[in-house]
C-alpha positions in Angstrom: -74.2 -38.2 3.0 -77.3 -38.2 5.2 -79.5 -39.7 2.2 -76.9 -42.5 1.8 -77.2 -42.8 5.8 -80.9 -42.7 5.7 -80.7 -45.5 2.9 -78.6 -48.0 4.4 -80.7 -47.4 7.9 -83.8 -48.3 5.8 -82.4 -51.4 4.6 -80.8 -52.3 7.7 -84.6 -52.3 9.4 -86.0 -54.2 6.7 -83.2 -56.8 7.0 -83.9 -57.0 10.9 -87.6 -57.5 9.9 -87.0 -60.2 7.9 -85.0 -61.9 9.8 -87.6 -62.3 12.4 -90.6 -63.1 9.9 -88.7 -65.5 8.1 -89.2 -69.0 7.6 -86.0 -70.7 7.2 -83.6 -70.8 9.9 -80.8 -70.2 7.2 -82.7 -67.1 5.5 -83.3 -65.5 8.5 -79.4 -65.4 9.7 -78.5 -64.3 6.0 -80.6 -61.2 6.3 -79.4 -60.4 10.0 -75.9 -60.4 8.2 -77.6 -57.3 5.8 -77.7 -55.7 9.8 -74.1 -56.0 10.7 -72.8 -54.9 6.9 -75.1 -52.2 7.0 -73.8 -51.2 10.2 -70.5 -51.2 8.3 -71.7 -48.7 5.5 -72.7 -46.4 8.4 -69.5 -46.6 10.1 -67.9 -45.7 6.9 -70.3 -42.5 6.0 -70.0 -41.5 9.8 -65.5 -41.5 8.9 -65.3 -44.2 11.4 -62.9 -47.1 9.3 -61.7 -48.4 12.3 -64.7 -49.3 13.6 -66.0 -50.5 10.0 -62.8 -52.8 9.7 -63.9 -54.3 13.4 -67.3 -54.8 12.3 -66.4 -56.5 9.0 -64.4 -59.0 11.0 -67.0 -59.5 13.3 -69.6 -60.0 10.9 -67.8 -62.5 8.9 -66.7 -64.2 11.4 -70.1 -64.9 12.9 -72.0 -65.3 10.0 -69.8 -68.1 8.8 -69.5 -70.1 12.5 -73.6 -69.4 12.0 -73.8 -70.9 9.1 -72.1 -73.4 9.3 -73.9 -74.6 12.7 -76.7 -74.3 10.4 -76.0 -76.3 7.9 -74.0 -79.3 9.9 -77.2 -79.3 12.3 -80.3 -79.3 10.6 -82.0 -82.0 8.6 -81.3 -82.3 4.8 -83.9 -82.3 2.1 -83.8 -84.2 -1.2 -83.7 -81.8 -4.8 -87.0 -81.6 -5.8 -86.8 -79.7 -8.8 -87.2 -76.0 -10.2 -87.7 -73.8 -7.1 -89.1 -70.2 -8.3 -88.8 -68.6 -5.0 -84.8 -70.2 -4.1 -84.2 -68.5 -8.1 -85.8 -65.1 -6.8 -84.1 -65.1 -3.8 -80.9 -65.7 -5.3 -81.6 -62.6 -7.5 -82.1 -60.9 -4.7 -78.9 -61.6 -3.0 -76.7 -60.8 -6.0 -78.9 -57.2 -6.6 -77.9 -56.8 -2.9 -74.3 -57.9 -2.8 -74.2 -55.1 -6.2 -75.9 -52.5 -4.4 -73.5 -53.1 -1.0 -70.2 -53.3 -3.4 -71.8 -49.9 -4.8 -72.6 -48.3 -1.9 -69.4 -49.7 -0.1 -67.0 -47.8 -3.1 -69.2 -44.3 -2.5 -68.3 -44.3 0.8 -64.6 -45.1 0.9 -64.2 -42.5 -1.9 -65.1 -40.1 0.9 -62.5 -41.1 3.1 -59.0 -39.2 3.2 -55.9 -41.1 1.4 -53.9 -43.7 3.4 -51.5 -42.1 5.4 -53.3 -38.8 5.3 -53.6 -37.2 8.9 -56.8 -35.2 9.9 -56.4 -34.1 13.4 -59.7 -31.7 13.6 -60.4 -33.7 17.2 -57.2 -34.3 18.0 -56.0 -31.1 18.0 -57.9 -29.7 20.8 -57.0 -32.5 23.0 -53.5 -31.4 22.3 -54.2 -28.2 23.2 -56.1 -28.8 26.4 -53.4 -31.4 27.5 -51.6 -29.0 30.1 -55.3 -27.9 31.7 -55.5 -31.8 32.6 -52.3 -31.8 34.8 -51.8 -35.3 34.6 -48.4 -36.7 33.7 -49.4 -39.4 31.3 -51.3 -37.1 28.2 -53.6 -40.1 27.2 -54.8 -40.4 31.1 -55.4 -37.0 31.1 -57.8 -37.1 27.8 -59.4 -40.6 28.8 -60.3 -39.6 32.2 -60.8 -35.7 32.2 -61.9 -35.5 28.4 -63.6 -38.3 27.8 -64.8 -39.1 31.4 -68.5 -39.9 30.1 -67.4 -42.0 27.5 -65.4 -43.6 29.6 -67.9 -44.2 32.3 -70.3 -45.3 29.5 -67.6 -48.3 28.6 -66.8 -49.1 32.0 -70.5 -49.7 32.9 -71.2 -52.0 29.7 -68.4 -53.9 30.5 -69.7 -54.1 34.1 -73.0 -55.0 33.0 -71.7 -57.9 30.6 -69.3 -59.4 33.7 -72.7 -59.7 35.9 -75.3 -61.3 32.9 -72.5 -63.8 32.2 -71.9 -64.4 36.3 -75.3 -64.8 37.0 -76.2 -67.1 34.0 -73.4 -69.7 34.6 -74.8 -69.2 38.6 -78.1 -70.3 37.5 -76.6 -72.9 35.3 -74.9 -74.2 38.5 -77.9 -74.3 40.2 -80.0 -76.2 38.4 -77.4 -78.8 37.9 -76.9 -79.2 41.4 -80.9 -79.6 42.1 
């Protein structure tokens, strides 16, 4: 598992770096999409589907508003011809779309059936659930179990609320000016 890992993190940097060194405003968001699916694969060999499912939805759904910005905003260019490098790239994408399909079934296989319970975490919250000596059991494992994590969320959230506040203030402010 940690050489398919170590794979797919591998492929997920060289997408990154391509999408900064690339040429075409198009290319460069199809390779950041190799980030978020890659992402995908990980969450999947790290038994996380429901985080895999999110970022599939996610991924899709911004790469096809990007896309389509893309393609309704900039200028278009006349068919000149035979293009060798549009013909390699487009073996490129099929060899990667293969390899992803590929890697994708691996890592499902790995999974446990549908409807298939595996409570190795759970099962110690359970246990730990009269130590908390809170009423509610999933207060007691969010806020006395999982107070870091918690914390963690609450201050990202935080952080987003004030980045978004003070861009619309400074938005404001240069209107007003």
């Amino acid at each position: 598992m940690e050489v398919y890992l170590i794979i797919v993190l591998v492929l997920m940097i060289l997408g990154s770096l391509y999408s900064l060194n690339a040429r075409d405003l198009l290319s460069a968001v199809v390779s950041y999409g190799i980030v978020g699916f890659g992402l995908v694969i990980c969450f999947l060999l790290l038994q996380a589907p429901d985080l895999a499912i999110v970022q599939v939805l996610v991924e899709v759904i911004t790469l096809i508003i990007m896309i389509a910005v893309i393609k309704n905003t900039t200028r278009k260019e006349l068919f000149t011809g035979y293009d060798a490098k549009a013909f390699v790239s487009a073996i490129v994408a099929v060899i990667f779309t293969i390899l992803f399909f590929y890697v994708f079934d691996k890592m499902t296989g790995v999974l446990t059936g549908f409807g298939q319970h595996l409570t190795r975490m759970s099962t110690a919250y359970l246990e730990g659930a009269g130590v908390t000596g809170s009423a509610n059991l999933v207060t007691g494992v969010v806020f006395d179990f999982r107070a870091y994590d918690t914390l963690g969320e609450a201050t990202v959230l935080f952080t987003a609320v004030v980045g978004v506040l003070t861009v619309l203030r400074l938005k404001g402010k240069k209107k007003g000016k």
